[in-house]
C-alpha positions, 0 to 999 in steps of 0.5 A: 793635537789629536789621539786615535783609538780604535773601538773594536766589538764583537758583542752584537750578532750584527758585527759577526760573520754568519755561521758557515753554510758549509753544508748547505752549499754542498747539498744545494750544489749536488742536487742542481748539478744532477737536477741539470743533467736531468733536465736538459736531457729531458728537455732535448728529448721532449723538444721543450724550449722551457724545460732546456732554458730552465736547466740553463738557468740551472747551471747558472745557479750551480756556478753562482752556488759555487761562487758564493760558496767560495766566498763565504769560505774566503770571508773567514779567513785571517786578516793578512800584511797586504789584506789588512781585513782579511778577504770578507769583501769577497762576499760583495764581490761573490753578490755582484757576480751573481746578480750580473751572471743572472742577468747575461743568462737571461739574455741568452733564454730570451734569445732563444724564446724569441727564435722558438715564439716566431717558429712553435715546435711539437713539445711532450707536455707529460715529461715537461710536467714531471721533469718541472715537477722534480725541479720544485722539490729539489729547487724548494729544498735548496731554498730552505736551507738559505732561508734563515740566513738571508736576512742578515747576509746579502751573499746568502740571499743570493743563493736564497734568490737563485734556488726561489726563483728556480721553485717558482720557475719549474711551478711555471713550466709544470702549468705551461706543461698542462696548458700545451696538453688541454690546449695544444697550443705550441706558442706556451713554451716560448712564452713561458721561456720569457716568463721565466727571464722576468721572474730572473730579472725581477728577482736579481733586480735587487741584489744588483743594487744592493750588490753595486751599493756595496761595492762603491761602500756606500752606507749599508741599507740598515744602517741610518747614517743621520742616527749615528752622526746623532749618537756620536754628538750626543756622547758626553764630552764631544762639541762637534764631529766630522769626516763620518765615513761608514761602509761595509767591509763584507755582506754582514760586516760594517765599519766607521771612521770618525773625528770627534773633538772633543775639547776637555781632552781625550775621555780615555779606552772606557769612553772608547769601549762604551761607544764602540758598544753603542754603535754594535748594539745599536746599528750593528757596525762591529769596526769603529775607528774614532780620532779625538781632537781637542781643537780649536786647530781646523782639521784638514779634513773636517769640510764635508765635501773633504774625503 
């Protein structure tokens, strides 16, 4: 014999979409399109390897803003008969995409660079200096106005990454710039095109993991699963508990399903409410789903191997 109820709260900041970022997108988006113009024109004129595989990198971040943009729109939309939690696993998928479009874009720069390291070419190290200097300005912007939102959200980190890395990158290319004018030396450009694709790689690292954790709903990262079995134990009433299942259902959003037995009989909706309470406050899961079983039958899917 066996009672569900559903223990639904939204009273932790953790169990709710982040505000929209709206505005942010759209600005971040307007300034790396422009910027990308600017920059692979520059580059062809000044024959500079860095400065064109940077403004490729660039227009990957405007694709990449525009996929996560896309998602953070279609995560707030209303659940549906066919998707019953609406479309806030677009976010994971927006991550995913991310993390794996950055990284083929590397292949493409290292391609290049190789080519270029093995055959130096002439390179105007003044407009590569000032077209990489306009790009940490605009590039740093973008990454403020993320900033405050990366914490909680793993789509939002994901522009964060993009437009840090294109700050850090373009501070690359105006050093590079400087060196090839003391130096002379035609080899800095190639060299600072793979330099460019480690800074990519290393900051996309992460986010493909985390990303390809939550695809598979893995446990989220915040979230200690032997803490929660041992709250759900230590609740008043429950003598054993079984079939745990925790997964994310967006970048900020997480859900629980579980098999309480409880046998003195189903406690009622405030053993629900305060449990569904403990479980937003403490580990931020704002969707928890518990079934309440009063034994001794064996549940079918009470072994742990059982999914």
């Amino acid at each position: 014999m066996s009672r569900t109820g559903h223990a639904h709260d939204h009273a932790h900041g953790h169990g709710r979409a982040p505000a929209s970022y709206g505005f942010a997108f759209a600005l971040a988006t307007g300034l790396n399109v422009a910027f990308v113009v600017v920059e692979a024109v520059f580059g062809v004129l000044a024959n500079s390897t860095a400065l064109v595989a940077d403004a490729g990198h660039n227009l990957s971040d405007v694709l990449g803003l525009v996929v996560a943009w896309g998602a953070a729109v279609l995560s707030r939309r209303a659940p549906s008969g066919r998707y019953t939690y609406g479309l806030r696993g677009s976010s994971i998928l927006a991550a995913l995409f991310n993390a794996v479009f950055l990284l083929v874009a590397v292949g493409a720069i290292a391609w290049e660079a190789v080519h270029r390291m093995l055959a130096p070419q002439p390179v105007a190290g003044i407009t590569v200096m000032v077209v990489a200097g306009i790009g940490i300005a605009i590039n740093g912007a973008a990454a403020a106005l993320f900033a405050s939102g990366r914490s909680r959200d793993i789509n939002i980190e994901g522009a964060f990454l993009h437009m840090a890395a294109d700050a850090a990158v373009s501070a690359g290319v105006v050093i590079g710039g400087g060196m090839i004018l003391l130096t002379g030396w035609l080899w800095i450009d190639p060299a600072l095109s793979l330099a460019i694709c480690l800074v990519i790689v290393g900051s996309t690292w992460s986010l493909l993991r985390d990303a390809v954790k939550m695809s598979l709903a893995a446990v989220p990262a915040g979230i200690d699963a032997d803490a929660v079995r041992a709250f759900l134990a230590q609740r008043p009433g429950v003598a054993a508990l079984h079939d745990l299942h925790i997964w994310p259902m967006s970048t900020t959003e997480s859900a629980l399903t579980c098999h309480l037995v409880m046998p003195g009989g189903h406690p009622g909706d405030g053993f629900l409410a305060e449990t569904a309470q403990g479980l937003a406050h403490r580990f931020g899961i704002g969707h928890a789903t518990l079934q309440i079983e009063l034994g001794p039958a064996a549940c079918a899917l009470a072994p742990d191997h059982v999914v």
